[in-house]
C-alpha positions in Angstrom: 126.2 53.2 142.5 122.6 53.9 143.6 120.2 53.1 141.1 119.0 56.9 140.7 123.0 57.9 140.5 123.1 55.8 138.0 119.7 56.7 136.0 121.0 60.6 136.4 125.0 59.6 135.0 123.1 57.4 132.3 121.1 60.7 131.3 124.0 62.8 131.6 126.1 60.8 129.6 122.9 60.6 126.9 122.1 64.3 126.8 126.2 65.2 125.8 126.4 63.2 123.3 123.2 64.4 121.7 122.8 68.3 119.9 121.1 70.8 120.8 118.4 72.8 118.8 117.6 76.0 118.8 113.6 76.6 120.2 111.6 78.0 117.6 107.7 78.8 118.1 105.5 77.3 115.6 103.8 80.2 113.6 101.1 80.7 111.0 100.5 83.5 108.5 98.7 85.5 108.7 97.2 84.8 112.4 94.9 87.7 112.5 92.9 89.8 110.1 95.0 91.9 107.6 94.7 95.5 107.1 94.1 96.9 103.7 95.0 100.3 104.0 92.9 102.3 100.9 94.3 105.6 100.3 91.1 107.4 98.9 87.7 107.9 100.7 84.9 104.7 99.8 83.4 105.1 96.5 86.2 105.0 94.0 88.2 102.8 92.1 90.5 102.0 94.6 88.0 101.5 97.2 86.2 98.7 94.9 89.4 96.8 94.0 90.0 96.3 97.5 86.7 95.3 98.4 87.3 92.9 95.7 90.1 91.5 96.3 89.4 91.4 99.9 86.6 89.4 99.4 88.0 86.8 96.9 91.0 86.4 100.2 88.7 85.5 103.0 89.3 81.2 101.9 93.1 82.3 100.9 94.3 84.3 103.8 91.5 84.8 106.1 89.8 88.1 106.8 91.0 90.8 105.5 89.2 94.5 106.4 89.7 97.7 104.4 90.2 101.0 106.1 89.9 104.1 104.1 92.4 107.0 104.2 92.1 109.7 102.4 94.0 113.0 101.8 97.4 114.0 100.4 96.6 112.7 97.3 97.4 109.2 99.2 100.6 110.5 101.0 98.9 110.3 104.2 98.0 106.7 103.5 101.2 105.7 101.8 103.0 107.5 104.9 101.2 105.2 107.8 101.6 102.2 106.2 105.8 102.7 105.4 106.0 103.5 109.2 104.0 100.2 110.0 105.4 96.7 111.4 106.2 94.3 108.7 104.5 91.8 109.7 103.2 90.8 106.7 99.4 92.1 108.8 99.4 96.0 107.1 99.1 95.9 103.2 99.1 99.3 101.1 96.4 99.5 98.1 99.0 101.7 96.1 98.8 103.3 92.9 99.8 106.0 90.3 99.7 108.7 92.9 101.3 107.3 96.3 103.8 104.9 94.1 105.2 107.3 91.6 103.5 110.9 91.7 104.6 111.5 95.4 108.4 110.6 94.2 108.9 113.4 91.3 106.6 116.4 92.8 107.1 116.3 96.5 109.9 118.3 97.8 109.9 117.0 101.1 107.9 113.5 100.7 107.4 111.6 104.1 108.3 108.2 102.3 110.1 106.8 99.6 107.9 104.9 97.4 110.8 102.5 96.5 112.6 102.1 99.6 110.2 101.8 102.0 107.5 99.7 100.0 107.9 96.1 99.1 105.7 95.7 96.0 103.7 92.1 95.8 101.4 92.1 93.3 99.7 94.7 90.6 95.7 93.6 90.4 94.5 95.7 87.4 95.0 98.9 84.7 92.1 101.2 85.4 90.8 103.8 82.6 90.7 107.3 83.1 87.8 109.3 81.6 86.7 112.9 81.2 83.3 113.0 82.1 80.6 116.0 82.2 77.5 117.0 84.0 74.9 116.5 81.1 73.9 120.2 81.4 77.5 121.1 79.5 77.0 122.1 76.2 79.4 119.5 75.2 79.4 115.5 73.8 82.8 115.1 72.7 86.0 117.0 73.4 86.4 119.3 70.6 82.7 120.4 71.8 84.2 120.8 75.5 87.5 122.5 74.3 85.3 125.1 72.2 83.2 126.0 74.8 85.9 126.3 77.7 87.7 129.0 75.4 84.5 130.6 74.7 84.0 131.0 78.6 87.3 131.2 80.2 87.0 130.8 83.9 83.7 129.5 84.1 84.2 125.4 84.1 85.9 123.8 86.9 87.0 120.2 87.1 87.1 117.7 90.0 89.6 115.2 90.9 90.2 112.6 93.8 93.0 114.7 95.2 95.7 117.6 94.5 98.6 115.2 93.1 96.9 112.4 92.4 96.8 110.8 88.6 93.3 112.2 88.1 94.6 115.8 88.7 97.7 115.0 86.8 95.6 114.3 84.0 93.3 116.4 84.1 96.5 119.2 83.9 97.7 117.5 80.5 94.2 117.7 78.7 94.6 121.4 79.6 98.1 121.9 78.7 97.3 120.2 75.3 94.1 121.9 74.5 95.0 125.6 75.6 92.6 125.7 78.3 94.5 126.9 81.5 91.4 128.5 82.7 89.5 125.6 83.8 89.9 125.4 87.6 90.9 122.3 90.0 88.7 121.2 92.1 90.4 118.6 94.8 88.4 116.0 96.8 89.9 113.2 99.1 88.4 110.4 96.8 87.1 109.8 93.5 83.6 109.0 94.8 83.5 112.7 96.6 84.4 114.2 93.4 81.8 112.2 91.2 79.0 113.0 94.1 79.2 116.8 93.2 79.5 116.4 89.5 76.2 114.2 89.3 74.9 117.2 91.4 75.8 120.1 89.7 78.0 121.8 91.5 81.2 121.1 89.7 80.5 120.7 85.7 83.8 118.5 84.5 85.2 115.4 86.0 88.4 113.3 85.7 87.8 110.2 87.1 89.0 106.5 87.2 86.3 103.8 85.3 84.6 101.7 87.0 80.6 100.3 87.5 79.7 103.2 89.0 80.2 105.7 86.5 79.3 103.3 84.0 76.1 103.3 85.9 75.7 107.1 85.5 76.9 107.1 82.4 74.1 104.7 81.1 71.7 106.1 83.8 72.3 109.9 81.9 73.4 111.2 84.7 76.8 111.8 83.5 78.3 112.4 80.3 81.5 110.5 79.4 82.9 112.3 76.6 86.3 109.9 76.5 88.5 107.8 78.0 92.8 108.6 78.3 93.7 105.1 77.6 95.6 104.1 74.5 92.9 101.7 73.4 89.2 101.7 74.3 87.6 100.1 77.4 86.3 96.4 77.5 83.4 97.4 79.4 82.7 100.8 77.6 83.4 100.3 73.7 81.5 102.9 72.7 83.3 105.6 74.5 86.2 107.0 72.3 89.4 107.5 73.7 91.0 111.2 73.3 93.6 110.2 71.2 90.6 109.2 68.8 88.6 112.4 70.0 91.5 114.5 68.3 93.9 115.2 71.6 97.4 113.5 70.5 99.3 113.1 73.2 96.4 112.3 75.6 97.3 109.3 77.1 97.2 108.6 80.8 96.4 105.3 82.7 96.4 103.9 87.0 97.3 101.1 88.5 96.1 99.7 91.4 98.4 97.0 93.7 99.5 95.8 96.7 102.4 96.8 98.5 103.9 96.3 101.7 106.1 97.7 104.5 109.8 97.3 103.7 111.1 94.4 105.5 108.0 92.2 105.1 109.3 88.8 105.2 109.3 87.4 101.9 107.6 84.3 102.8 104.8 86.5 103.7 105.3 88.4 100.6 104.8 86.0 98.3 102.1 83.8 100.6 99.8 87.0 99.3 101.0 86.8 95.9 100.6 83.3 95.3 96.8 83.8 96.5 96.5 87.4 94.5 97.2 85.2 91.6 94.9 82.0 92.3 92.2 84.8 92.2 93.3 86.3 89.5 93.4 83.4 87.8 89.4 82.9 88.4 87.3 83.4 85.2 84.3 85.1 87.1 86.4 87.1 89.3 88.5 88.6 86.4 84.6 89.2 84.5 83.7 91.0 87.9 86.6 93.1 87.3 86.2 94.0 83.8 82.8 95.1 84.4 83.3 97.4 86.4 85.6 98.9 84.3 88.8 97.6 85.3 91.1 95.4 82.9 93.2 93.0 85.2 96.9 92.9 84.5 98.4 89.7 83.3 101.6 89.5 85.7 100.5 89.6 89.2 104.0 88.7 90.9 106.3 90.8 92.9 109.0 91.0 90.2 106.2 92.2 87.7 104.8 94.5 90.0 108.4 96.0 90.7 109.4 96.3 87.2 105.9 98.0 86.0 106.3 100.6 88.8 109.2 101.2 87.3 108.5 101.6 83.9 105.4 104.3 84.5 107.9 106.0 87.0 109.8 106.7 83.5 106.9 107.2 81.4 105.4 110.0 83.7 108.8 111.6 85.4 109.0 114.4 82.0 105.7 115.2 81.9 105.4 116.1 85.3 108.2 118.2 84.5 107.3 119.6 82.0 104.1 120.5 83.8 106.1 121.7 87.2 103.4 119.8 89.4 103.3 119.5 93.2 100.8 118.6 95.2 99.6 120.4 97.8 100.2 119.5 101.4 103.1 116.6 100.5 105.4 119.0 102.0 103.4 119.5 105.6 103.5 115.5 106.0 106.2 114.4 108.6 107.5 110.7 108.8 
């Protein structure tokens, strides 16, 4: 044989006898920015978690850019980011409202909050409060109470959306003080709402605690007159809570988290967990936190995430009920 017959038989001979391997591309996570979808306008609680947490990411996962999306009471956001790629590159900043409100008032909702959302981590508890302009006649809620009945129709109260857990709450301190009259005002974010308290045009806000109402609280240019949380606020211990203001039953908390499209690869999944926690971890970040007004919550996996969903899913599906909520414009929303 010819020396390059032979080379070729030799190679021939070497490449059967060897096995073959599949070719697979050698990929990173994530290999672009990631999306934070926030499902409320800039200026609210949500808005400043992510901002946050996006922040503490940028040496964990790179950059990560929030994009507001407000409306629906976060349906429309929730709704965009079920129908995105899994890629592990679109993230939801899910809560109360777009997590479990959506699920027991919307008739026809354009997601399911279970199926098509993989849940990765809850960051932190937020405080509700029931706040006034300071030209009410009114520094706690039995003052507040006495002088909606003495006016019936004349107060109106703000929330960050029809169907979110501000408006839900803000229908249970109603339904438990006999004060149907006061109106709802809807906004597409918690910082809309609190903009037209501190101006005057809406007298009563429900809002979500964080530095910037503690700002206006302190600056006197909003009146908290409670907070809906079972125990009081680290960063605002002398605000009472309602049950201590003399409203049993007046108990109503949010949660802010990270969720993603179902079908995110769980390598993915829990690459953002594992950093979610290393900054959670942080002693200055969880101070940051706290002080403005949030209280960071101890079990940032995906299994702890999943299983406090969950358990508020139970805790709020009879008093929604009982209050026959729905939020406007679920229905109109199309997958």
């Amino acid at each position: 044989m010819k020396r390059r017959e032979v080379l070729t038989f030799g190679l021939r001979c070497l490449a059967a006898g060897m096995p073959t391997y599949p070719v697979v591309a050698e990929t990173s996570y994530p290999d672009r920015p990631i999306r934070l979808v926030v499902p409320f306008g800039p200026g609210g609680p949500n808005d400043t978690v992510g901002r946050l947490w996006a922040d503490r990411m940028k040496p964990l996962l790179g950059l990560v850019f929030v994009e507001n999306q407000g409306g629906g009471g976060g349906l429309v956001a929730a709704a965009a980011v079920a129908r995105a790629n899994p890629d592990g590159h679109t993230l939801l900043l899910g809560g109360g409202a777009s997590q479990i409100l959506v699920a027991a008032t919307a008739s026809h909702a354009p997601y399911d909050p279970v199926r098509d959302f993989t849940p990765i981590s809850i960051l932190v508890v937020t405080a509700l409060s029931i706040a006034v302009h300071p030209s009410v006649p009114a520094h706690n809620l039995k003052d507040l109470v006495q002088y909606a009945k003495a006016n019936p129709g004349k107060l109106s109260y703000a929330s960050s959306g029809a169907g979110t857990v501000t408006h839900l709450t803000g229908e249970l301190f109603k339904s438990l003080t006999g004060t149907a009259d006061i109106v709802h005002v809807p906004y597409k974010g918690g910082g809309q709402s609190i903009a037209d308290v501190v101006s005057g045009q809406v007298p009563i806000v429900i809002v979500g605690v964080n530095g910037q109402v503690l700002d206006l609280q302190h600056a006197g240019k909003l009146r908290m007159l409670a907070v809906t949380t079972p125990t009081r606020v680290s960063a605002a211990p002398d605000i009472p809570t309602a049950l201590e203001a003399g409203v049993p039953g007046m108990i109503s908390q949010n949660f802010i988290g990270l969720f993603a499209p179902a079908g995110t690869p769980w390598t993915m999944v829990e690459q953002i967990s594992q950093a979610t926690r290393r900054a959670m971890a942080d002693s200055e970040f969880r101070k940051t936190l706290i002080a403005s007004g949030f209280e960071p919550y101890p079990d940032s996996s995906p299994e702890g995430a999943r299983r406090f969903v969950e358990d508020e899913a139970s805790r709020w599906a009879p008093v929604i009920k009982t209050l026959g909520l729905q939020p406007a414009g679920g229905a109109a929303i199309q997958r």
